[in-house]
ROBA-788920 format. One record per residue (C-alpha): residue number from 1; x, y, z. Coordinates in Angstrom, 2 decimals. Layout:
+-----+---------+---------+---------+
:   k :      xx :      yy :      zz :
+-----+---------+---------+---------+
: NUM :       X :       Y :       Z :
...
+-----+---------+---------+---------+
This chain:
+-----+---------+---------+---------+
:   k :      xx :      yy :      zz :
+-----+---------+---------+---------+
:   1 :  -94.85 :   20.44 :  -10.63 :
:   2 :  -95.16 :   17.31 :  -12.22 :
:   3 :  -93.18 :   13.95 :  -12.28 :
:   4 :  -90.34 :   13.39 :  -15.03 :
:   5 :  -91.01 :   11.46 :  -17.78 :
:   6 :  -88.81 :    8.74 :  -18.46 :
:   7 :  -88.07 :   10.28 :  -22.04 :
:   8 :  -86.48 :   13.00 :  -20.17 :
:   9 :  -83.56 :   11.04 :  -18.88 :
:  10 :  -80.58 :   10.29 :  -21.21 :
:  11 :  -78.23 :    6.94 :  -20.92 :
:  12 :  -74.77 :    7.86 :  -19.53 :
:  13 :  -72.23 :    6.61 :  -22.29 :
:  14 :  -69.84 :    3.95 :  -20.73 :
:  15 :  -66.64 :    6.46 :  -20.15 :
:  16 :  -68.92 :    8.60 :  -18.35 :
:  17 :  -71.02 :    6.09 :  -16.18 :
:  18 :  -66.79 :    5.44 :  -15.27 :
:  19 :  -66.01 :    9.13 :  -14.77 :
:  20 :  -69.19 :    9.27 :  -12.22 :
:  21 :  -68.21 :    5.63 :  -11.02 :
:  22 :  -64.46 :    7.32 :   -9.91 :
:  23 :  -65.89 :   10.47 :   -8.67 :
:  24 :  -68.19 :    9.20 :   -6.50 :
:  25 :  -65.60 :    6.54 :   -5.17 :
:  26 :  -63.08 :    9.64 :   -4.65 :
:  27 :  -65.59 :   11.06 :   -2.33 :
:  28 :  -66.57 :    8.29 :   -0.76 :
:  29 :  -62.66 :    8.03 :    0.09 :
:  30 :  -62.71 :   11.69 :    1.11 :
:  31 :  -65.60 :   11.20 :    3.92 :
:  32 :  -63.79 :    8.16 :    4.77 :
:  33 :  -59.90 :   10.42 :    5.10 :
:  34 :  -61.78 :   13.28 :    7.22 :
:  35 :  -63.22 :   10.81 :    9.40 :
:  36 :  -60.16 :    9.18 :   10.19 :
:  37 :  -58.08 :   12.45 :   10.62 :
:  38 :  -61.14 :   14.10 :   13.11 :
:  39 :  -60.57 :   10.62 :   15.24 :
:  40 :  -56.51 :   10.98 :   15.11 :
:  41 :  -57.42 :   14.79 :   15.71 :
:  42 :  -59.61 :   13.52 :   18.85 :
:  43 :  -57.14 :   11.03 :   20.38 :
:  44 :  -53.83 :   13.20 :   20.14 :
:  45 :  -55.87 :   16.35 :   21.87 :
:  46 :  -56.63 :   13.97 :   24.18 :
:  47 :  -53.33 :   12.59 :   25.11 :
:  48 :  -52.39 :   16.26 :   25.40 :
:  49 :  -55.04 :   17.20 :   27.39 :
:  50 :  -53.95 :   13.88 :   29.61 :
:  51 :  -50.00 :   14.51 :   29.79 :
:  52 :  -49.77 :   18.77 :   30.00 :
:  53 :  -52.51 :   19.48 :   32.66 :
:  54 :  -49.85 :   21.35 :   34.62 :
:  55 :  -48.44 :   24.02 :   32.11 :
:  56 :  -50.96 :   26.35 :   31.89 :
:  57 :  -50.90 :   27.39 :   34.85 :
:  58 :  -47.03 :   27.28 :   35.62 :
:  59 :  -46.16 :   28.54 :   32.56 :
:  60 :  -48.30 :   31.05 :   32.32 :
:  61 :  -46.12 :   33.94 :   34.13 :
:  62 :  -42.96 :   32.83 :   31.93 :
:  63 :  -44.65 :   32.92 :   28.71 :
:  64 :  -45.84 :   36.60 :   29.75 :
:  65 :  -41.81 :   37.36 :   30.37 :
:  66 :  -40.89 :   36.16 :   27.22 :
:  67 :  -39.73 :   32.73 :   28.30 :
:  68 :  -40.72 :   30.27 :   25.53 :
:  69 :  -39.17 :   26.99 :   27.38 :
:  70 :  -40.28 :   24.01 :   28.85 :
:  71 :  -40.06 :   23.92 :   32.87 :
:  72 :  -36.59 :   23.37 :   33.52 :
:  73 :  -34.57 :   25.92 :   31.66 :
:  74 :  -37.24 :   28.09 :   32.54 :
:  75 :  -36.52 :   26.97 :   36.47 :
:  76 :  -32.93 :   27.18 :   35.58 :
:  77 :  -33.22 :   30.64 :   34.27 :
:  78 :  -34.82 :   31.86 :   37.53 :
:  79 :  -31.90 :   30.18 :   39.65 :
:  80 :  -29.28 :   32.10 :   37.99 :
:  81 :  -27.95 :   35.34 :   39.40 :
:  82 :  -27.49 :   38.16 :   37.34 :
:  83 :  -23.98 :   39.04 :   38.58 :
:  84 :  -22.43 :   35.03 :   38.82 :
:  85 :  -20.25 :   34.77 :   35.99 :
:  86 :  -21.88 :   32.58 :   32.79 :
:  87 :  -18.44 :   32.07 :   31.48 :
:  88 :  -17.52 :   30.02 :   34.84 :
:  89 :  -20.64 :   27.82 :   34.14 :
:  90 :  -19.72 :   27.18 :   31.00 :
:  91 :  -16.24 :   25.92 :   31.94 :
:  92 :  -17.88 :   23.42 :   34.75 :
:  93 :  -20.04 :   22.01 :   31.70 :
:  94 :  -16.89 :   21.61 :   29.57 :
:  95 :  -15.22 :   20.10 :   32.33 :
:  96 :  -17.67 :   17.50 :   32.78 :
:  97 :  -17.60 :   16.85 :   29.39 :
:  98 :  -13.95 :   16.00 :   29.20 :
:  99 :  -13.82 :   14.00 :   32.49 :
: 100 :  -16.58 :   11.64 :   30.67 :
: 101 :  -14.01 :   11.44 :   27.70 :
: 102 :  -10.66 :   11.08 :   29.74 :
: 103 :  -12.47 :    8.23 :   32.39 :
: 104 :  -15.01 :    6.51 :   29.28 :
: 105 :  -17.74 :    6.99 :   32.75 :
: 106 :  -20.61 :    9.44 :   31.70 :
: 107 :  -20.34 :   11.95 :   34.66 :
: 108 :  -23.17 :   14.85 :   35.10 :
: 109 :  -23.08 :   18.36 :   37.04 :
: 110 :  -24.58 :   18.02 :   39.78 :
: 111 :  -26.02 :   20.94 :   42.31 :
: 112 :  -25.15 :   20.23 :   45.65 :
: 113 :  -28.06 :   21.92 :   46.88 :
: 114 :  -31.07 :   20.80 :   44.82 :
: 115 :  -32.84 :   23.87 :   42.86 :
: 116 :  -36.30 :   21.61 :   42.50 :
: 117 :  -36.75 :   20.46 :   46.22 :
: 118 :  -40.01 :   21.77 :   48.39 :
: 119 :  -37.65 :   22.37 :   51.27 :
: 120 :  -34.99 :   24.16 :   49.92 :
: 121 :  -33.74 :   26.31 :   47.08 :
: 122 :  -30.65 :   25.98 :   45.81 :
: 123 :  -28.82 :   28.17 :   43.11 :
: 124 :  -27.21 :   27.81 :   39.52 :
: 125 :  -23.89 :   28.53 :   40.37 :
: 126 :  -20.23 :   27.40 :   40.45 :
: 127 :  -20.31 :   27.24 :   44.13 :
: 128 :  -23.43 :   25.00 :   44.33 :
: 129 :  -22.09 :   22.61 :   41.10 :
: 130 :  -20.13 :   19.57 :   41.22 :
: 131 :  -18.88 :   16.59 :   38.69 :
: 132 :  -20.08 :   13.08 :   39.55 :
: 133 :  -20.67 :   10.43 :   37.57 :
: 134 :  -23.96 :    9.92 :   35.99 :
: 135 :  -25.04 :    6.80 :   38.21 :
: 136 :  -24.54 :    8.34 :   40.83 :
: 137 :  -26.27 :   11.86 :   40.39 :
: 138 :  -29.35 :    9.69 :   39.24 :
: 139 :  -29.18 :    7.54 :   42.11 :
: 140 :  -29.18 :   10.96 :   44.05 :
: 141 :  -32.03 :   11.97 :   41.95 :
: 142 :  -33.56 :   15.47 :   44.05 :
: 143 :  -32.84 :   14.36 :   47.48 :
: 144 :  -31.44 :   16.53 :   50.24 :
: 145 :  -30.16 :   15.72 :   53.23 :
: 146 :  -28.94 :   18.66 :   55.20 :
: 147 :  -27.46 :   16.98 :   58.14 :
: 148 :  -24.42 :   15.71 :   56.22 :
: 149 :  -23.94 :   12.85 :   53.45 :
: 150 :  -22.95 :   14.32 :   49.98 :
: 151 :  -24.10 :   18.05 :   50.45 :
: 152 :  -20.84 :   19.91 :   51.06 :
: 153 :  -22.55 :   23.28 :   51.29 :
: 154 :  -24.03 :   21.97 :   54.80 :
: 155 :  -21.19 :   20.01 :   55.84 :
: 156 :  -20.10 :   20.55 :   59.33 :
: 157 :  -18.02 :   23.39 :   59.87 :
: 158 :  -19.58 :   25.78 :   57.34 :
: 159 :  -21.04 :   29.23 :   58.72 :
: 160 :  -23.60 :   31.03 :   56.93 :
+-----+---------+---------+---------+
């Protein structure tokens, strides 16, 4: 095999020296695209990676029962007992909805007896829900205190 002679090579006319100018620069801006979505790629897997450590393995049994949700409904959906009445639930809701429209004070329902706590484990039912306003179920937040205070289920006087 032998070198090319120079008479071999033709001179690119000037609209196709531009045509090969403005494909090249197309792929030049292509590389340049890919690289910047693999790096966006990188850093959101990342920041995945960072904030869902924990839902593999917790979710893991609810995906395999059909429960596509994030953790609380999913919790939610354990804590509710087949034969409590959804249609009693759904009034406490509404109620709460139009006591935050009556007073113009965002209230929340509130379970008495926490249903996320690692000492005890309350329900999601009428008995265990209450209306309070917003500031203070935050304020609450998942605290339990069953020696009195706010938890009525425990109050003095109750037999279990």
């Amino acid at each position: 095999m032998s070198w090319p002679s120079p008479s071999d090579f033709k001179p690119l006319s000037a609209p196709e020296q531009s045509k090969l100018r403005k494909k090249k620069r197309a792929e030049e801006w292509k590389s340049e695209i890919r690289k910047l979505r693999s790096e966006r790629y990188q850093e959101s897997q990342e920041r995945i990676k960072a904030h869902s450590t924990y839902r593999p393995a917790n979710c893991a049994g609810w995906v395999k029962l059909g429960l596509r949700r994030n953790n609380r409904s999913a919790v939610f959906w354990f804590a509710k007992l087949p034969w409590v009445d959804r249609k009693e639930l759904a009034a406490i809701y509404k109620d709460c909805a139009r006591v935050s429209v009556e007073t113009g004070i965002p209230h929340h329902v509130d379970h008495i007896v926490p249903i996320l706590h690692p000492d005890v484990c309350g329900l999601h039912v009428p008995w265990n829900l209450r209306i309070v306003p917003a500031v203070e179920n935050m304020n609450k937040s998942n605290e339990f205190n069953p020696n009195g205070g706010d938890n009525l289920a425990f109050a003095p006087g109750n037999d279990f």
